[in-house]
N, C-alpha and C positions, 0 to 999 in steps of 0.2 A: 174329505177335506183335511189339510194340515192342520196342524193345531200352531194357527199364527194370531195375529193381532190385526185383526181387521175392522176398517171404520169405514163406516156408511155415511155416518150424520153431515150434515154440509149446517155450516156459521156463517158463510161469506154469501150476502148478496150477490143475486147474478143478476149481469144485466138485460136488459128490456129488450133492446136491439139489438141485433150482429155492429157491432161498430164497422164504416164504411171506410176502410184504407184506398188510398189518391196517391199518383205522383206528384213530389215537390220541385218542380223544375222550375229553374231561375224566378225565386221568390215564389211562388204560386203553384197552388192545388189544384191537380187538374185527372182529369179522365185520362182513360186511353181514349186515341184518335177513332178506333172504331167499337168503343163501346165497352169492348170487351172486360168481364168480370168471372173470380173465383169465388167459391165458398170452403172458408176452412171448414170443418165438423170437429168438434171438440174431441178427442180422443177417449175423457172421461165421462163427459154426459151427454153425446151424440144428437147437438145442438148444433145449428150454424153458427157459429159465433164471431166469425168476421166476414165482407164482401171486400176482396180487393181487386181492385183494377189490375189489369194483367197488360204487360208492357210486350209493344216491339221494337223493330229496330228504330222506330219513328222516333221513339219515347229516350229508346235508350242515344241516338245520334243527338235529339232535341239535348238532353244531359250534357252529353259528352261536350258539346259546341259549346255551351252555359259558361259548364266549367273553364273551357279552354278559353273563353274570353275574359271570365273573370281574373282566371290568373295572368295572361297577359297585359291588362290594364293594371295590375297591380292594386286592385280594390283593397284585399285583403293582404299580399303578400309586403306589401307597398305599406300598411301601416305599424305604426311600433311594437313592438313586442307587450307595452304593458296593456294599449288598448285590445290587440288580441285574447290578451289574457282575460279581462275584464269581459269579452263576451263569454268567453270558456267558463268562466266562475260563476256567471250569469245563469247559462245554461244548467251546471250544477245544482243553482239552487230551484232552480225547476223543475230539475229531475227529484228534489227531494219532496218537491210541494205536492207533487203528481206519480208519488211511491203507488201507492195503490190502486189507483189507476191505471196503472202500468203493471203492476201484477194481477191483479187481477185478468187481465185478457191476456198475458201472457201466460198463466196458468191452462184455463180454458183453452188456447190454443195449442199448449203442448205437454200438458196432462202433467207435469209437476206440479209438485205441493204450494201451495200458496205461503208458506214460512220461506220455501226459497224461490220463491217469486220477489219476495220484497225484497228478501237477502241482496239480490241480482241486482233488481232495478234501483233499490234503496243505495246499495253499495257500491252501484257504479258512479254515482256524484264523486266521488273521491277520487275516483281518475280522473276526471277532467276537473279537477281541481290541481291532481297531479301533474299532468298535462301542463294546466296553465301556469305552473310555476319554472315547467322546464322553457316554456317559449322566453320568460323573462332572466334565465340565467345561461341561456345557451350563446354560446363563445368559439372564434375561431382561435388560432394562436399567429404570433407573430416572433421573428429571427432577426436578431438584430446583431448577429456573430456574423453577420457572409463578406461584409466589410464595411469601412464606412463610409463610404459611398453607395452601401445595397441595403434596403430594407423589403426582406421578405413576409408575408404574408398568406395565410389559412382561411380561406370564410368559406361559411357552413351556409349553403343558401337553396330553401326548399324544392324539392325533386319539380314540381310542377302539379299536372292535375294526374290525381290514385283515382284508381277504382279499387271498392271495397268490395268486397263478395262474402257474407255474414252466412250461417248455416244455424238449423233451426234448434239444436238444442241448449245454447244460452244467447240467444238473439239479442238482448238489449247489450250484456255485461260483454260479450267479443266485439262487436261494435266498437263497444266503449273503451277498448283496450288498442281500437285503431282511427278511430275519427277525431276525439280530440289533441291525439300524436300529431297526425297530419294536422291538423289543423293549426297548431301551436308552432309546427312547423315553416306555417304560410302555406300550406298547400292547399290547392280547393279537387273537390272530392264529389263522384259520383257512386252513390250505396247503393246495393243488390240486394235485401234479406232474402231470405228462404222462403219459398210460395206457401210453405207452412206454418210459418211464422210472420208474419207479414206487417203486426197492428204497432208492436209497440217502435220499429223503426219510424214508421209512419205518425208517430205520434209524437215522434223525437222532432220531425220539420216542425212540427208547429212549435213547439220549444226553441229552435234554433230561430225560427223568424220571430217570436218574441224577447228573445234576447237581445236581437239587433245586428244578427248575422247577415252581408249583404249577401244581395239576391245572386244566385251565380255559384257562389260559395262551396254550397255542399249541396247536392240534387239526389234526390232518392227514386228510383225505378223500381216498382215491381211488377215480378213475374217472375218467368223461368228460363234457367242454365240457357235454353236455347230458344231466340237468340236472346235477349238482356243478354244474361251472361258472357256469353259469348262475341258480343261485339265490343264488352266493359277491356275484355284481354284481349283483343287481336285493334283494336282501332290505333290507327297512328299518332290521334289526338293527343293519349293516355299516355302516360311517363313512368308508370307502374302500377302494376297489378296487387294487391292484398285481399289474400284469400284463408279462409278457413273453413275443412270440410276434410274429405275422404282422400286417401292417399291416389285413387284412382284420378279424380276430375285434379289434385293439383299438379300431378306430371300433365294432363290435358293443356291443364291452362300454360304448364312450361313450355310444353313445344308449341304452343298455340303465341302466345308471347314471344316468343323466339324470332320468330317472323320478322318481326320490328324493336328486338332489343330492348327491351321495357325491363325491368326492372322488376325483378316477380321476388316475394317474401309469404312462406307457405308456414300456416300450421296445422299438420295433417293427423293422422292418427298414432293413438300407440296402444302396445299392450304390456301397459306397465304391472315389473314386478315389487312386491314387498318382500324383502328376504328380513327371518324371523329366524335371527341365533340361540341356541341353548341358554346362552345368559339372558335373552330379552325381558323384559318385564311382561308377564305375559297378558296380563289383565288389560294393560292399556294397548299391548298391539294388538289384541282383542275387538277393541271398540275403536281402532284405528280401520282396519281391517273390513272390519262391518260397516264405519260408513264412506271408506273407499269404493266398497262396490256396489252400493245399493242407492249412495247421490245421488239426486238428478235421475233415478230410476235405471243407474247404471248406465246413463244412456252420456259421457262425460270423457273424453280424450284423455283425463286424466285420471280415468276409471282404475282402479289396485284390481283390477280383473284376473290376474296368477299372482297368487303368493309362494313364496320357496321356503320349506319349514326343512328347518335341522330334522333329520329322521329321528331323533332321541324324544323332541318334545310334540313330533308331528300329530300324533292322538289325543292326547289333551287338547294342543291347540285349535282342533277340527272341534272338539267339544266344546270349548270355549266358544268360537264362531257361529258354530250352529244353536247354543243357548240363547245368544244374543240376536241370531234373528230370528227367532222365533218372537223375542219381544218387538223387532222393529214393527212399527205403526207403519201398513199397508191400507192401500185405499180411494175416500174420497180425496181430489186434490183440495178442495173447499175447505175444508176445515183447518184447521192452524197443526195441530195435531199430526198431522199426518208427516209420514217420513217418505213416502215410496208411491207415487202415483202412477196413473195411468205411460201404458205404452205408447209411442206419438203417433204409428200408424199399424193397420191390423196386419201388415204386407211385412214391418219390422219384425214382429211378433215372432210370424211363422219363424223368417229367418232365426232368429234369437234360440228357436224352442229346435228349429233344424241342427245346431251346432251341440246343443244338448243331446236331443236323440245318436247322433252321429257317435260322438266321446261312449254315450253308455253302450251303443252296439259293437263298440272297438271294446271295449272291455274295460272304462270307466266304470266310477261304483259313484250312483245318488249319495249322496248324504243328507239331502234333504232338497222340496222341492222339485220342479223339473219338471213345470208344465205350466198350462193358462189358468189365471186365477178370476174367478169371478167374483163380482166385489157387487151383495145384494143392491138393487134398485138403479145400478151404476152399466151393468154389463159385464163382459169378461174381456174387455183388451186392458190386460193387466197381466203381468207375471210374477210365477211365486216364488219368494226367493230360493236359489238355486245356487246348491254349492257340492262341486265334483271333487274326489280325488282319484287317485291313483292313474292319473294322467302323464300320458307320456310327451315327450318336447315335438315329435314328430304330429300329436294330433293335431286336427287346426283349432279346436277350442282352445288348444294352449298356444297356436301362434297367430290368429286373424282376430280382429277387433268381434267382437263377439256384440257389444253397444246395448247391454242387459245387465241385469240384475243378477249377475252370474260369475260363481267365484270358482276358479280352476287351482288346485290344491298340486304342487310337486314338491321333493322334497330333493334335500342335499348331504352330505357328510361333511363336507371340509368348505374351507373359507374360497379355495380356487372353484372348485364344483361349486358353490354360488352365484361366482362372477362368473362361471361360463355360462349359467342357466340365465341369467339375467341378459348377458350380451348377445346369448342365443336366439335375435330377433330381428326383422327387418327393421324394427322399430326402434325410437331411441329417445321418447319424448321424456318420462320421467321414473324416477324410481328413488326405494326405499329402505332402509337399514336399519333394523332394530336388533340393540347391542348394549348392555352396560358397560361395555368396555371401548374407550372411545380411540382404543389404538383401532379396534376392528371398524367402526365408523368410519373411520377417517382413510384405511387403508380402501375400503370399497367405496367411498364415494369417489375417490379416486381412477379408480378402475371403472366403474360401472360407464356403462356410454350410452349416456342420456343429459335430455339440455338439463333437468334438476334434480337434483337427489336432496330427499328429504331422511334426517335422520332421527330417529324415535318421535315422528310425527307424520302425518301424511295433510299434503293440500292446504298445506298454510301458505298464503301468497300477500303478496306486499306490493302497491302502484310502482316503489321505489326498487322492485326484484327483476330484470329481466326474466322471462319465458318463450321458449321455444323449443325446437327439439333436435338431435340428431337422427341420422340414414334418414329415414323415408319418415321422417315424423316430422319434416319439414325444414326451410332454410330460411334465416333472418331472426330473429326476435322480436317482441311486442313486447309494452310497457319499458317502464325504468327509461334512465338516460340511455342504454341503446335502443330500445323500440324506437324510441324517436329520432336516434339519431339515423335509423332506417330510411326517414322520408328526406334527408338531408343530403344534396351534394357538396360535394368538397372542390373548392376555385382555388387554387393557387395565384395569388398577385405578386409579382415582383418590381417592386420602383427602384430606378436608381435617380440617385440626388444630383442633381447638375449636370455638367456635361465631361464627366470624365471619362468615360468609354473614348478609347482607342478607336483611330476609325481603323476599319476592315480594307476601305478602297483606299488605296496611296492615290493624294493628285499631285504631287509634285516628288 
């Protein structure tokens, strides 16, 4: 056994019953039409901890129709921006009264720590807070140079009805980074979560219909990729697609959308680097570093999964990182305490623990770690932290989403040989620069090609920040004034004043 920090004890009440997730279709809870149900199993304490209704095409056309008539009567699109808002801010403070509630089963259903269980569910009122301030300042523009006789006009007027399609490892807070967009938008909206994640979206209708959202509005479907899924991205109804998940199913859904032109905004994966200059401060990229790849159980798109260390400070710096996790708190996800829980399924694991073996048979060297961890009283879907070097750009531990607890170590000499190692990726979602000298910051956020660079920090994010990513780590943005300006079509008006137009027919 390693010599880590591992905790058993559980503080957080568990509940009584698997709680019973329903679809939310135009206003109302309801079964699938023939019955049919899942059981999540807890990852961490191999308990059923939710039964959800598993949807078909019944379930998901029932939705789709919902939507598409709400938004055509103009229920929701059709009222003012401030009473919008006011259900949005509604909702908000719902989502803060039912924190714990909402972490806790998202916990239990996908084995992280219950501190960022709350983090998640607690901190996503803030976006739709966010949200609801941008439906009340959102503006088209207007030309009053074309003559005067002509006045042109811009309006900004919502896409119609989205399908969401939410993926299971931060199930409440991506949601939340796209339903009260659209919605703030005027759009009405059919949601997918992940069949492994399933309780706390289903927990969010009942908050939307006590806030006083009309029925029609936003409709929730679960089950799986096929069909739900699949009918949310190829139906004609549907006026765009918003998807977050694997770089694999979002080209699926592009050529699947293609069909009928819909309007597809992807956020898919990446394998971001942190690059770590000889001047960095090394203490604090240290513990940047350590909870870049160990969040969320590593399991996080925006995972610091390869770091790129100057070869000068490369050996310290591996010591630095592996002192530090050695203290990360591994374990129960129940207790507050904990930093690193459970793995979401045992089928990921292997995967995870595959990409590891593979690197050290190519001629990778352990530095610590590198196998399944068993966490007393708990089981062993867990892993232990895991950090490689001497990795080369060709392995796929250093070029495929790896979705672990797992750090790939390569190093650089000069400032260009960093930006290659960094750009050396299909990926482009985010990355990182640590430097006291802010000429070199600035010249590599520059260069780097990803939707965000962060510099001598990692994963500070803001409602008010666009995110999204470049190449294959997806297309569109979520959050800030562009995310939402995603759900928004652009109409061109042009009046002119009187009757001064020239006619085209001579009659005399």
């Amino acid at each position: 056994m390693l010599d880590l920090n591992i905790l058993s004890e559980q503080t957080v009440d568990m509940p009584q019953t698997p709680y019973q997730a329903r679809h939310f279709i135009n206003g109302t809870f309801t079964d699938s039409a023939d019955g049919r149900k899942s059981d999540r199993v807890s990852p961490s304490h191999g308990i059923v901890v939710s039964q959800a209704a598993v949807g078909s095409e019944a379930e998901a056309e029932a939705a789709i129709n919902a939507a598409r008539t709400a938004f055509d009567d103009g229920r929701w699109s059709g009222l003012s921006a401030k009473d919008r808002a006011a259900v949005l801010n509604k909702v908000a403070d719902l989502i803060e009264q039912n924190e714990e509630r909402l972490a806790v089963i998202e916990t239990l259903e996908s084995g992280k720590p219950i501190s960022q269980s709350r983090g998640e569910c607690g901190g996503a009122a803030d976006l739709w807070r966010y949200a609801a301030s941008l439906a009340r300042t959102s503006h088209g523009d207007s030309h009053n140079t074309l003559g005067e006789d002509i006045l042109g006009m811009v309006l900004k007027e919502p896409i119609g009805v989205v399908s969401i399609i939410t993926p299971w490892n931060f199930p409440f807070w991506i949601l939340s980074q796209k339903l009260p967009f659209a919605l703030a938008a005027g759009c009405t909206c059919v949601v997918k979560p992940s069949e492994m994640t399933p309780s706390t979206t289903a927990m969010l209708g009942e908050m939307l219909q006590e806030a006083g959202l009309p029925a029609g509005v936003c409709n929730i479907v679960l089950g799986y990729g096929t069909p739900v899924g699949s009918l949310l991205s190829t139906h004609r109804d549907v006026d765009m697609v918003t998807f977050t998940g694997s770089t694999a199913v979002g080209k699926t859904i592009t050529k699947s959308a293609g069909e009928t032109l819909k309007k597809v905004a992807l956020e898919l994966g990446g394998k971001n680097p942190q690059v770590i200059f000889a001047d960095a401060e090394l203490d604090s990229a240290a513990d940047a570093v350590t909870f870049g790849v160990y969040f969320n159980v590593g399991q996080c798109c925006n995972s610091s999964s390869r770091i790129i260390v100057h070869e000068d400070i490369a050996g310290d710096f591996i010591a630095r990182v592996v002192a530090l996790s050695r203290k990360v708190v591994f374990g129960n996800p129940m207790h507050p305490d904990t930093q690193v829980g459970a793995i979401v399924t045992a089928d990921h694991q292997a995967k995870i623990d595959g990409y590891v073996k593979d690197a050290v048979d190519a001629g990778a060297e352990l530095c610590l770690g590198g196998g399944i961890l068993n966490v007393p009283g708990l089981g062993d879907q867990f892993y232990q932290p895991t950090i490689v070097r001497g990795v080369t750009p060709d392995m796929a531990i250093a070029r495929e989403e790896v979705f672990g607890p797992v750090l790939t170590v390569l190093t650089f000499r000069d400032f260009d040989e960093a930006v290659a190692l960094t750009n050396d990726s299909t990926y482009g979602l985010s990355a990182g620069v640590w430097s006291e000298n802010v000429h070199t910051c600035l010249a590599f956020a520059r260069k780097a090609q990803a939707g965000t660079v962060w510099t001598n920090t990692w994963m500070d994010g803001f409602p008010e920040v666009a995110f999204g990513g470049m190449k294959e780590s997806g297309q569109g943005r979520e959050i800030g004034r562009y995310g939402f300006e995603e759900f928004l079509e652009v109409k061109s008006l042009v009046m002119r004043i009187g009757r001064s137009r020239a006619p085209w027919v001579k009659t005399a």
